[in-house]
ZADREN-158094 format. One line per 8 residues: their letters; for each residue x, y, z of C-alpha. Coordinates in pm, 1 decimal, always signed. Each point is the difference from the previous one (the first is absolute). Last residue first. Layout:
A	X Y Z; ...
***
This chain:
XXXXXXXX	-12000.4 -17005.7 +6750.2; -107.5 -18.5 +353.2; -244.3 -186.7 +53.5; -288.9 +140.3 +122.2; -200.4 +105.2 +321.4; +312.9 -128.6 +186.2; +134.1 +312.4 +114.2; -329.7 +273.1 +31.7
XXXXXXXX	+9.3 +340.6 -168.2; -30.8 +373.7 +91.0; +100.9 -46.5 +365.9; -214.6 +249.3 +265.1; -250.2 +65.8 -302.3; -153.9 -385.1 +28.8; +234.2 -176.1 +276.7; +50.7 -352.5 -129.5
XXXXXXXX	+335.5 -175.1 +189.0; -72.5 -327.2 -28.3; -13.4 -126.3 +444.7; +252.6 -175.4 +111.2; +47.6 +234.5 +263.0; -229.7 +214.7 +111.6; -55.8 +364.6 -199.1; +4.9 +254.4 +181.7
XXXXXXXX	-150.9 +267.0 -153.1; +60.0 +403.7 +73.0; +378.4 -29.6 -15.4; +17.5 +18.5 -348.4; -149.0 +340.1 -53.0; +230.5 +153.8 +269.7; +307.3 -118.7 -196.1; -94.5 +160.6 -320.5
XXXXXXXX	-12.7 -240.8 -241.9; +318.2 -111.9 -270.0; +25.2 +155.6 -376.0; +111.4 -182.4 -280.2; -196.6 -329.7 +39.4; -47.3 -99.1 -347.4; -262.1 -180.3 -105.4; -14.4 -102.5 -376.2
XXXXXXXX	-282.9 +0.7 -260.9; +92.4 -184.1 -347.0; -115.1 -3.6 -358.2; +418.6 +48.7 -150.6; -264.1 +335.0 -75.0; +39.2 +161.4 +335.4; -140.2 +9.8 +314.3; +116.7 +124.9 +387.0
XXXXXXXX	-90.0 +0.6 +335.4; +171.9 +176.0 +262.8; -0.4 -95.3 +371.9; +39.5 +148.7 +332.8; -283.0 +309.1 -5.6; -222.8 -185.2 +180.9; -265.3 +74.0 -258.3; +181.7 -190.3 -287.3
XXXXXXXX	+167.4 +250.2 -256.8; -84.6 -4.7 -333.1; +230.3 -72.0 -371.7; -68.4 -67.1 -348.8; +252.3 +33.6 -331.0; +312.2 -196.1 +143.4; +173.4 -66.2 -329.2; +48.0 -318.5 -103.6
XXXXXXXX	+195.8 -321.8 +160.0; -82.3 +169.5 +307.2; +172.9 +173.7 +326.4; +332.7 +0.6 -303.8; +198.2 +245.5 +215.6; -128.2 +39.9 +414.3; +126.1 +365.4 +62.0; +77.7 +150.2 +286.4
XXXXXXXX	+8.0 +287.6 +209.7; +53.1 +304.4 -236.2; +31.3 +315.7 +154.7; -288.2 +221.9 -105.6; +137.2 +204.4 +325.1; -382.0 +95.7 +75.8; -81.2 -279.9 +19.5; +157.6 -347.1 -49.3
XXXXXXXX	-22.4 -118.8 -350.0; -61.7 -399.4 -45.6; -14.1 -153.4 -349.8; -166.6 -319.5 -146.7; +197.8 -160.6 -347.6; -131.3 -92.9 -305.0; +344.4 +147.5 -79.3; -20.2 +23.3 -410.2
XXXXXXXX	-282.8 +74.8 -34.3; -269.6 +74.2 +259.8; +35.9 +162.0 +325.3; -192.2 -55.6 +410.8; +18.5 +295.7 +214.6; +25.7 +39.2 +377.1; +32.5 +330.6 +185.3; +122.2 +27.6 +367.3
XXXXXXXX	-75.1 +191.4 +301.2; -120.5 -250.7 +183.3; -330.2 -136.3 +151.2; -227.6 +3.5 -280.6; +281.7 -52.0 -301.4; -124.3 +180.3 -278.9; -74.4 -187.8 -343.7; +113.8 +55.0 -319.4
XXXXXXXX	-99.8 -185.6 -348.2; +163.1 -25.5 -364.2; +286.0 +181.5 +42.6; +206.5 -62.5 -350.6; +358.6 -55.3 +78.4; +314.7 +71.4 +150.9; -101.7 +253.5 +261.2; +28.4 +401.7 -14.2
XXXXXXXX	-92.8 +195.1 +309.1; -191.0 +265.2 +64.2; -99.8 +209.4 +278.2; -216.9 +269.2 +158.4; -215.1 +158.2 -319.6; -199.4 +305.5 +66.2; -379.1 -17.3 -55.9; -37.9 +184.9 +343.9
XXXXXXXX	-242.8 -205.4 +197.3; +115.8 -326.4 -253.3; +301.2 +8.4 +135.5; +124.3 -233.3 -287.5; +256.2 -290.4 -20.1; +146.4 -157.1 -326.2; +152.7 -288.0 -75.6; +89.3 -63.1 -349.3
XXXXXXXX	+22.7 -274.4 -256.3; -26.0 +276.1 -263.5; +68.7 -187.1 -339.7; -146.5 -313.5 +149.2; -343.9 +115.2 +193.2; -5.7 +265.0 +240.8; +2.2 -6.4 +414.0; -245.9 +216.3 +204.4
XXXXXXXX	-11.7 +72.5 +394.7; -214.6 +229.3 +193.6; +98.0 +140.0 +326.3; -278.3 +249.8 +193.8; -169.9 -291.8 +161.4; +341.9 -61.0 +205.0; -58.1 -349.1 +145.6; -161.9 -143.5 -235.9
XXXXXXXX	+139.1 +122.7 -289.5; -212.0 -4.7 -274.3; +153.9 -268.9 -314.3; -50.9 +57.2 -426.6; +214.4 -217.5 -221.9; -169.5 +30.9 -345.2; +170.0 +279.7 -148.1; +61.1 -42.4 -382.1
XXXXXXXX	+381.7 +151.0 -100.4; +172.3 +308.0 +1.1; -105.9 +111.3 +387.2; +15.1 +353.8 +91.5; -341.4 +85.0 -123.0; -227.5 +135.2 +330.4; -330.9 +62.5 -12.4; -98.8 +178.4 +348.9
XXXXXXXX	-398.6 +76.1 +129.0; -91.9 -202.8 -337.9; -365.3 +106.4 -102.0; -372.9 -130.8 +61.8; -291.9 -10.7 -218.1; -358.8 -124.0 +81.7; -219.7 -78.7 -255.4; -138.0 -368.9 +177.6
XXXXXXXX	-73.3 +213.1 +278.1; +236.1 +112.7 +312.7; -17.1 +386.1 +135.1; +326.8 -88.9 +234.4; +174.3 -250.1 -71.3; +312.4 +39.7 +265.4; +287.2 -180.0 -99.0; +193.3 +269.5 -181.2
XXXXXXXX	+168.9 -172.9 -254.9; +388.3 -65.2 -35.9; +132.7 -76.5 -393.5; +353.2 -191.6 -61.5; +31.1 +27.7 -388.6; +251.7 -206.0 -138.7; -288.5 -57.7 -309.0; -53.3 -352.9 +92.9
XXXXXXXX	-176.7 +99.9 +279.9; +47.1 +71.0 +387.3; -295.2 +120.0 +245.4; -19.2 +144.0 +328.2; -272.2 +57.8 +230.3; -47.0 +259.6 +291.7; -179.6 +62.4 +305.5; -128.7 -380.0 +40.9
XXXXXXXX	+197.9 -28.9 +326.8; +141.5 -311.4 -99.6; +164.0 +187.3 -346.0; -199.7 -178.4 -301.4; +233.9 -230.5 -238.6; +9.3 +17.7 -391.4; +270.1 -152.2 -233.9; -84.9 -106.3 -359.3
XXXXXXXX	-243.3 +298.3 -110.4; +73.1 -49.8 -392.4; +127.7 +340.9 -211.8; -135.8 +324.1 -0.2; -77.9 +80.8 +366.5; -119.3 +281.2 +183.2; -400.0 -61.4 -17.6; -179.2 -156.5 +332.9
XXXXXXXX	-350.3 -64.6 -45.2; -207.1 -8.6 +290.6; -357.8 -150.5 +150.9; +26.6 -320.4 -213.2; -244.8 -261.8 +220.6; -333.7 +97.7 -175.9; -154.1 -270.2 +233.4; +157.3 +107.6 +343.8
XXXXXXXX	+191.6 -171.4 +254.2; +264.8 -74.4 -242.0; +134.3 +384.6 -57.6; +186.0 -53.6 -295.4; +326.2 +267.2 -10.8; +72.5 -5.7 -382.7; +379.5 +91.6 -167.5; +44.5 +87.7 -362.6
XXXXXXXX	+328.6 -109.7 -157.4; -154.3 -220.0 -282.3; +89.3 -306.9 +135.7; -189.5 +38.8 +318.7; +51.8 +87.4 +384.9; -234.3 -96.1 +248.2; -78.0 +135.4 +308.4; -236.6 -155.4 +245.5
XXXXXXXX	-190.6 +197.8 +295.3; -182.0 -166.1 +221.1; +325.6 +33.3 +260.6; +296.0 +133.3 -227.9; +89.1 -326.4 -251.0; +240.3 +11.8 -257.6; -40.5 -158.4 -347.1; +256.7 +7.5 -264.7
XXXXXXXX	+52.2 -129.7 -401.5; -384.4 +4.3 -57.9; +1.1 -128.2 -370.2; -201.2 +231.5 -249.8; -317.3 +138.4 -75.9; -85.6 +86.2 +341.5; -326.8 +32.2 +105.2; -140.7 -288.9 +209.1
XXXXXXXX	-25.7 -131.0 +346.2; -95.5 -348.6 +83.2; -164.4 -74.0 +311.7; +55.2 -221.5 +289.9; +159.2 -322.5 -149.4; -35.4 -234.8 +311.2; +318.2 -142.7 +174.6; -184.6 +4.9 +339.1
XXXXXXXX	+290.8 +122.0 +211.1; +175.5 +168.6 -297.5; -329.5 +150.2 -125.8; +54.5 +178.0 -381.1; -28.4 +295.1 -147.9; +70.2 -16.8 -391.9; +166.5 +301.8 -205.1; -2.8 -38.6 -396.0
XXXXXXXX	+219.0 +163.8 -241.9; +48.3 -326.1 -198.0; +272.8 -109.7 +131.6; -176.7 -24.5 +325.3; +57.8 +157.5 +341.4; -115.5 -158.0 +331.8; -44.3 +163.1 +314.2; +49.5 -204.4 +298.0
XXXXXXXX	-265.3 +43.0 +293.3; +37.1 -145.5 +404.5; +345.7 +121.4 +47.9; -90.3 +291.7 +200.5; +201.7 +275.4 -193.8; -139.1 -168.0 -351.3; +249.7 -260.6 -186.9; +114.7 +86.9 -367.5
XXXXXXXX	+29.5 -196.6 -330.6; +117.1 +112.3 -312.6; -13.8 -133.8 -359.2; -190.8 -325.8 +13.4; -87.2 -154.7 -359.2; -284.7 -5.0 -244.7; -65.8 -248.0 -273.9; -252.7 -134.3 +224.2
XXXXXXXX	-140.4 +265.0 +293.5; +263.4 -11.6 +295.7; -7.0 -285.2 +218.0; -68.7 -47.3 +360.0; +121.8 -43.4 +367.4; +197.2 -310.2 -8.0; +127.0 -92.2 +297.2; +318.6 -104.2 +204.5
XXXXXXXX	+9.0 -115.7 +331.0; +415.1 +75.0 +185.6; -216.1 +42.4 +332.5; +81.8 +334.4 +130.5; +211.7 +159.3 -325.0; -350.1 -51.7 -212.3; +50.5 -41.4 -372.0; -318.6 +157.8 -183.2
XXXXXXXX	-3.1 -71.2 -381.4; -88.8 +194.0 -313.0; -58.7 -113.7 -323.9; +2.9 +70.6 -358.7; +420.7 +29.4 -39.3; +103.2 -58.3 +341.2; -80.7 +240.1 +253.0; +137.5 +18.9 +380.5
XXXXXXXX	-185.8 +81.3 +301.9; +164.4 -100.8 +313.7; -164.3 +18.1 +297.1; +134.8 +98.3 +371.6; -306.4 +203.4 +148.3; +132.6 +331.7 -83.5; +5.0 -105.0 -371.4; +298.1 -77.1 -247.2
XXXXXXXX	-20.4 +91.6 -400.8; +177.8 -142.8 -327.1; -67.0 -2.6 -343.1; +49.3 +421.0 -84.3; +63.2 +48.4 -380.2; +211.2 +177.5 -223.5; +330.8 -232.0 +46.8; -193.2 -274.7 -152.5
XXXXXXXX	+155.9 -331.3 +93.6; -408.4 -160.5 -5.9; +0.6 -271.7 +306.0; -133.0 -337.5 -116.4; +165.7 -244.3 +224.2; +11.3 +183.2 +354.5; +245.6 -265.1 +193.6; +71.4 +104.1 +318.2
XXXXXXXX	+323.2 +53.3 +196.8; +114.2 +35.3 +356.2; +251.8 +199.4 +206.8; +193.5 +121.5 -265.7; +349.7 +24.2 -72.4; +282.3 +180.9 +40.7; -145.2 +147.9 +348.2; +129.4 +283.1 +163.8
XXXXXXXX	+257.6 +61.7 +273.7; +37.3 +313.1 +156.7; +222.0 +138.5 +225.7; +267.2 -29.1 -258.3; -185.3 +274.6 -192.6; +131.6 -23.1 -341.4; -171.8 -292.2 -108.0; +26.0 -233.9 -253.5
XXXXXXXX	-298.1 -219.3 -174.5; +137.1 -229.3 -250.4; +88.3 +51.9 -408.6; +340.8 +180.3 +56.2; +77.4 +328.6 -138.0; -179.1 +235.3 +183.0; -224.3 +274.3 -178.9; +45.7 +335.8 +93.2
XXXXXXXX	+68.6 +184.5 -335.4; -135.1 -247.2 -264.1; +244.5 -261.5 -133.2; -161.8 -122.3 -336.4; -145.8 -314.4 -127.2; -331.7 +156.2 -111.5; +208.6 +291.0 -180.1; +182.6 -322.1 -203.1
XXXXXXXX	-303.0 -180.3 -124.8; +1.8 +176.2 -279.7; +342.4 +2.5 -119.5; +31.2 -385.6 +89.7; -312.6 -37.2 -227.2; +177.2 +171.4 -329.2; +313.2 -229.0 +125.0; -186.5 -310.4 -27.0
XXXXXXXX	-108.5 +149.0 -369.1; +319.3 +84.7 -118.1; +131.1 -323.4 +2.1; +378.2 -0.5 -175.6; +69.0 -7.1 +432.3; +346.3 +184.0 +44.2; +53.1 -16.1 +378.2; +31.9 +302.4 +205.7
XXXXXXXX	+321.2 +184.7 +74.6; +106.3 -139.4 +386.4; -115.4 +245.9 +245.9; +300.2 +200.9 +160.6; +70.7 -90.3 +398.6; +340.9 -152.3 -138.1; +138.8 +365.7 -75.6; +368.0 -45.9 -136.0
XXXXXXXX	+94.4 +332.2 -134.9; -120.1 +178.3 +314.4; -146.5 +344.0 -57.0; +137.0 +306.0 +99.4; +12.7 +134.8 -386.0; -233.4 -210.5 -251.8; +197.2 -286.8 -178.1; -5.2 +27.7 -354.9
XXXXXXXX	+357.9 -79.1 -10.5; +37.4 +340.4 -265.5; -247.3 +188.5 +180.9; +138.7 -99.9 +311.3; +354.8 +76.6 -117.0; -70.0 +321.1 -122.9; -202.2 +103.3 +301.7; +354.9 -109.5 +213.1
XXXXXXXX	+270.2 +194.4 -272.9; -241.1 +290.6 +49.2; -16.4 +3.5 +385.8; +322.8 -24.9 +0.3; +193.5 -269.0 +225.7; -0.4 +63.4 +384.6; -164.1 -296.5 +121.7; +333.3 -239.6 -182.6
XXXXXXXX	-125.6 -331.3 -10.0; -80.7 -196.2 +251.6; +208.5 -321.5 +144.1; +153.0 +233.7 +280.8; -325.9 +17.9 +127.0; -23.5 -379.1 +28.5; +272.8 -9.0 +253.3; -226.3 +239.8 +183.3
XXXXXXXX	-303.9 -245.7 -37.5; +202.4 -255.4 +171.2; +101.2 +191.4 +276.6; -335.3 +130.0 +80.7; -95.9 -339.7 -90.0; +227.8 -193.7 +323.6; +52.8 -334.7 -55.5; +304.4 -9.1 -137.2
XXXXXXXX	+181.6 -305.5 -73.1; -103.7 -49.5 -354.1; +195.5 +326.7 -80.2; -147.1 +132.6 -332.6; +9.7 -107.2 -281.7; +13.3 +252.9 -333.6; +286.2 +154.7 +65.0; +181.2 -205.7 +192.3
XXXXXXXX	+183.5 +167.2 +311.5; +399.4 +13.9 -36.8; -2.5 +356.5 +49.3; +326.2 +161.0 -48.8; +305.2 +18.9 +240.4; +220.6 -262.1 -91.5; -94.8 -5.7 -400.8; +302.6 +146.1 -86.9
XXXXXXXX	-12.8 +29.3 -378.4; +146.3 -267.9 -288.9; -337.5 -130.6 -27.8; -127.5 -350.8 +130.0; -12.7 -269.3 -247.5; +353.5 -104.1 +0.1; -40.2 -89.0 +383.5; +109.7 +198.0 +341.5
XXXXXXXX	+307.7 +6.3 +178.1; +74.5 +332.3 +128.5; +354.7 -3.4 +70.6; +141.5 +188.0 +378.9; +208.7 +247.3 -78.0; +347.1 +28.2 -2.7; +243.1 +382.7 +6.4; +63.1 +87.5 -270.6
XXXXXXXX	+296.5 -96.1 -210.0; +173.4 +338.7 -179.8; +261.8 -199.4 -220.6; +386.3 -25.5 +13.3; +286.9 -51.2 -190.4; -90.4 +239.6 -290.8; +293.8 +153.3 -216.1; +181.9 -316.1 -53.5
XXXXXXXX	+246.0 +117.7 -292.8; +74.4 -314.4 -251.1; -140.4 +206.5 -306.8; +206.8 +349.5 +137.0; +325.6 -192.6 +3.1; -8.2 -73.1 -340.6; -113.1 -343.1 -194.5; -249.7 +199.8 -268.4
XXXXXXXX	+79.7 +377.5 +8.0; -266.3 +252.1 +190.8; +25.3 +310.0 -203.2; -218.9 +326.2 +134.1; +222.5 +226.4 -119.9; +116.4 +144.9 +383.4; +26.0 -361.6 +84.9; +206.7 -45.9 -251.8
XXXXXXXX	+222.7 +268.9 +53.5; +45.7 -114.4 +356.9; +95.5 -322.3 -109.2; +315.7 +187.1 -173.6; +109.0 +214.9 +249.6; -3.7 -310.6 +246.4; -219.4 -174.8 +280.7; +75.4 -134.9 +324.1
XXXXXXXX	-303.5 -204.2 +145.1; -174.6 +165.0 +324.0; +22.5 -192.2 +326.9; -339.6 -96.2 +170.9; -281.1 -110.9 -303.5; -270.5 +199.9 -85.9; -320.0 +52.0 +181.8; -380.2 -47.4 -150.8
XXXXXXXX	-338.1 +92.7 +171.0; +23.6 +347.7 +41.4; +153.0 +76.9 -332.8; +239.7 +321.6 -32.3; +257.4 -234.3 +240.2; +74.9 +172.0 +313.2; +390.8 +95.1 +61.4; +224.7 -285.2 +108.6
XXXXXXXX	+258.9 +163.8 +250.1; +339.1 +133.9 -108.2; -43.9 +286.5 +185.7; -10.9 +206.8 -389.4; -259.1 -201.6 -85.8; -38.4 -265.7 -260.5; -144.5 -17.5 -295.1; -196.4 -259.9 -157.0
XXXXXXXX	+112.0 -144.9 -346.0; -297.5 -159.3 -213.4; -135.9 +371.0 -77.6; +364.1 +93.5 -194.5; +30.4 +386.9 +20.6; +310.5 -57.6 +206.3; +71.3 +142.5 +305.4; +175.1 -296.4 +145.0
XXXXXXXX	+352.0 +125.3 -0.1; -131.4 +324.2 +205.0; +191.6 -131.5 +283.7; +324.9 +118.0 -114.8; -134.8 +375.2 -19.7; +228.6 +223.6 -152.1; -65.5 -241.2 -301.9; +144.7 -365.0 -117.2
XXXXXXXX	-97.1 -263.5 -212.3; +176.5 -363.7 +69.8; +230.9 -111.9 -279.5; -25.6 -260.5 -242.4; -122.3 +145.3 -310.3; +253.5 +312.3 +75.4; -110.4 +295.0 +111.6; -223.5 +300.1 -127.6
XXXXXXXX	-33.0 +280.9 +202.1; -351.4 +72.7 +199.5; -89.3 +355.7 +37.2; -117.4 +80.8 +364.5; -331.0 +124.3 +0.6; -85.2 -366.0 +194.2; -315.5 -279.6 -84.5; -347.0 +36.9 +0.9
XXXXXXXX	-113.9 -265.9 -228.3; -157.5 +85.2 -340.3; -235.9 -191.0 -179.0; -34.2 +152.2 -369.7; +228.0 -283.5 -117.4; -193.0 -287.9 +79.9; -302.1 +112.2 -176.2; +113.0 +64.5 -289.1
XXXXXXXX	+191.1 -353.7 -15.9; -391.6 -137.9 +96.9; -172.4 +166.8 -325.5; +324.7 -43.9 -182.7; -58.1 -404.6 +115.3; +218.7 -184.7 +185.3; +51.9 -423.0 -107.5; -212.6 -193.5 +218.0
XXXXXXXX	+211.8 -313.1 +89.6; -55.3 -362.1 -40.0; +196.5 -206.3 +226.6; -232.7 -19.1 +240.6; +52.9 -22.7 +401.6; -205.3 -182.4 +158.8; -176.6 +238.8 +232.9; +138.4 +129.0 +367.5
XXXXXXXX	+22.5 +379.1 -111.5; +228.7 -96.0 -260.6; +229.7 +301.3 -105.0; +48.0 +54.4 -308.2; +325.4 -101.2 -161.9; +359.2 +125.6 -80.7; +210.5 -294.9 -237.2; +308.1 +154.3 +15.5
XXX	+166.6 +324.9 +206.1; +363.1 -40.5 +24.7; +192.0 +125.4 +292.3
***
């Protein structure tokens, strides 16, 4: 048997002519495998005979790894590869092939080339292809989430479901604490903050004109959003129940009126007059008739500071820029007397029976008794800045007095030893207010309860018990309180505000809850206000030189059911309804 021509097996490839010659590295390694094979010592035959041993079926125990051997039952023993098998029937080989097998030799052309030691492959079992496209990964993607990451499903409807899909979108909530600050700092995004905040203001224009925003500076803390104030420009309510009005009832012109915060323009008698000043003059609107007269005129060059109606209606006090104080007949319109001895304007009057208090520039306050010819019986000294707010209690116990030094005095109302040297002192002085006090209102109801509001940098409500001195209540409103006034039937408080509302407030009592608010009342700010004697109506002035009815509060039922009025008749009614529909037109 000649051995020519041995090759490498195949393994199912094209076959290659080329061969890999054996390297000492792989010769080396050839001959240090060993195959268990028999003890007994082999004996040397001739090139063509079979090999023999005390075994005959230990033929195959050849240190060749291509050759399997077989077992003694004649039976196939297990390959040393799991996956590969060799071919049924061994091939018969000589002395002389076993010696080359032993050195590792594989000739060109011989038997061991053209040897088919693999027949058959491990095939498992099939399986179902995945067809998917080039772009997709080389993974199973079967079982993963085949959600979009950054849409959600457009079928659902639900948020909870939505939002949890969303969750997934976050980043990682357990990261350091040091790696997060230092990626805040860097970002300059604060922590727990959204990156995208829409609600931010836009950054503010570049103007090159420094002087537009010089005045936008200043004009800024008139502008502002005070604790309490409402954001819209109408009257709002928070009481349901309640409806009030948005605007008012009637207007009337008043051409003339000074828009002096100091000073007190506007005043409303028990018999249903109007007294309201304009510059040098002073006119009587009665509520009955709608007639309208002209009562006097101050001195020339002079002007009207304050005017006040007596407790019966029939007198008004008159005070003059020039520190004067004139008594005059409302029924008559005669110019009484005149009643000197101020040196300065006469911000306040307030009348207690024949007694008529009027406060002065200077802070001093005078009580002028007009029944008699030396009229000043007492001088009232607590004050060192301008009387602007002064009111008597009804009961004519006490007084009390606001000035432009955020003082809030309250006098003992009794005169006792009275003279033209007479002294008196403040019973309670209280300086809780920051700013000029010239809203002064008794309760009328509770003649213990005194309210006070401050100018712009207070614009504060405050309420005393004035039997104790202690302070009940405050509350903070938007803007300057220029006037208050107590509501005669209810427990409510109404105050009328400058810049920048120009607005008229209602506080129920004692909660201090606010009612409503009626934004932008005037074109200016509401500086006057008085209460007609019905206790239904408000009337208010201010320097856009108009007066405006507004019925905030409604009569007691009782009241209105003592007149019947037939109908078809105008509806008049004196104190029982405060003004008259069709007096004048309506502005």
């Amino acid at each position: 048997m000649t051995l020519n021509n041995p090759k490498t097996p195949s393994r199912q490839r094209s076959r290659s002519e080329a061969k890999t010659p054996l390297t000492p590295s792989i010769l080396s390694g050839m001959n240090n495998i060993s195959l268990a094979s028999s003890p007994t010592k082999r004996t040397s035959r001739p090139m063509g005979g079979l090999m023999k041993s005390k075994a005959s079926t230990s033929a195959f125990e050849t240190p060749n790894p291509f050759i399997a051997t077989q077992s003694r039952s004649g039976s196939r023993s297990r390959p040393s590869s799991p996956v590969k098998r060799t071919v049924s029937g061994g091939v018969p080989t000589t002395e002389a092939f076993q010696r080359q097998a032993n050195g590792g030799v594989i000739r060109k052309g011989g038997i061991e080339s053209k040897l088919d030691v693999v027949t058959h492959d491990y095939v498992p079992p099939p399986r179902a292809e995945i067809k998917r496209s080039k772009s997709q990964p080389a993974v199973n993607r079967s079982g993963a989430d085949t959600r979009d990451r950054f849409i959600t499903n457009r079928e659902t409807t639900d948020i909870g479901a939505v939002a949890a899909s969303m969750d997934k979108l976050s980043l990682n909530p357990e990261s350091s604490p040091g790696h997060t600050a230092r990626l805040a700092a860097a970002t300059g995004v604060p922590i727990n903050r959204r990156i995208l905040g829409y609600h931010e203001q836009p950054p503010s224009a570049s103007s090159s004109d420094t002087t537009l925003a010089q005045q936008r500076e200043f004009a800024k803390p008139l502008y502002a959003q005070r604790p309490g104030a409402l954001p819209t420009s109408t009257g709002a309510t928070t009481n349901k129940s309640r409806k009030f009005p948005t605007q008012p009832d009637r207007v009337l012109d008043a051409p003339g009126m000074v828009d002096d915060f100091y000073l007190n323009l506007l005043s409303w008698s028990c018999q249903n007059a109007v007294a309201v000043a304009l510059e040098g003059s002073t006119y009587i609107w009665k509520a009955d008739t709608g007639n309208v007269t002209q009562l006097g005129d101050a001195p020339e060059g002079n002007y009207v500071s304050s005017v006040d109606f007596s407790n019966d209606g029939a007198y008004l006090g008159v005070g003059i820029g020039n520190g004067d104080v004139e008594l005059w007949d409302v029924e008559s319109g005669q110019k009484l007397r005149t009643m000197t001895g101020h040196q300065l304007q006469v911000a306040a009057l307030s009348w207690h029976q024949h007694i008529l208090t009027s406060g002065c520039n200077d802070g001093s306050i005078w009580h002028h008794d007009v029944r008699m010819p030396r009229h000043k019986v007492m001088e009232l000294l607590g004050h060192t800045g301008e009387v602007c707010g002064l009111k008597w209690r009804s009961d004519g116990e006490l007084l009390a007095s606001g000035g432009n030094d955020n003082v809030v005095n309250v006098w003992d109302g009794r005169l006792g030893d009275v003279g033209e040297g007479a002294r008196g002192s403040a019973k309670w002085t209280k300086r809780n207010h920051i700013a000029a006090v010239k809203a002064i209102a008794w309760c009328p109801w509770q003649p213990s309860l005194l309210a006070s509001g401050g100018g712009t940098n207070d614009a504060t409500i405050n309420v005393w018990n004035t039997t104790t001195g202690a302070r009940l209540h405050s509350v903070r409103t938007p803007s300057q309180v220029t006037s208050i006034q107590w509501a005669p039937h209810k427990k409510e408080i109404l105050s009328t505000h400058g810049y920048p509302t120009n607005s008229i407030m209602v506080h129920a009592y004692p909660t201090m809850e606010r009612l409503a608010e009626i934004r932008d009342a005037h074109d200016s700010r509401v500086l006057f206000s008085c209460v007609s004697p019905a206790g239904d109506m408000v009337c208010t002035g201010a320097g856009d030189e108009n007066l405006k009815f507004w019925r905030i509060w409604e009569v007691a039922q009782e009241v209105k059911k003592k007149k019947v009025v037939p109908v078809g008749e105008e509806v008049g009614g004196g104190r029982l309804n405060s003004t008259k529909e069709g007096i004048l037109s309506i502005r």
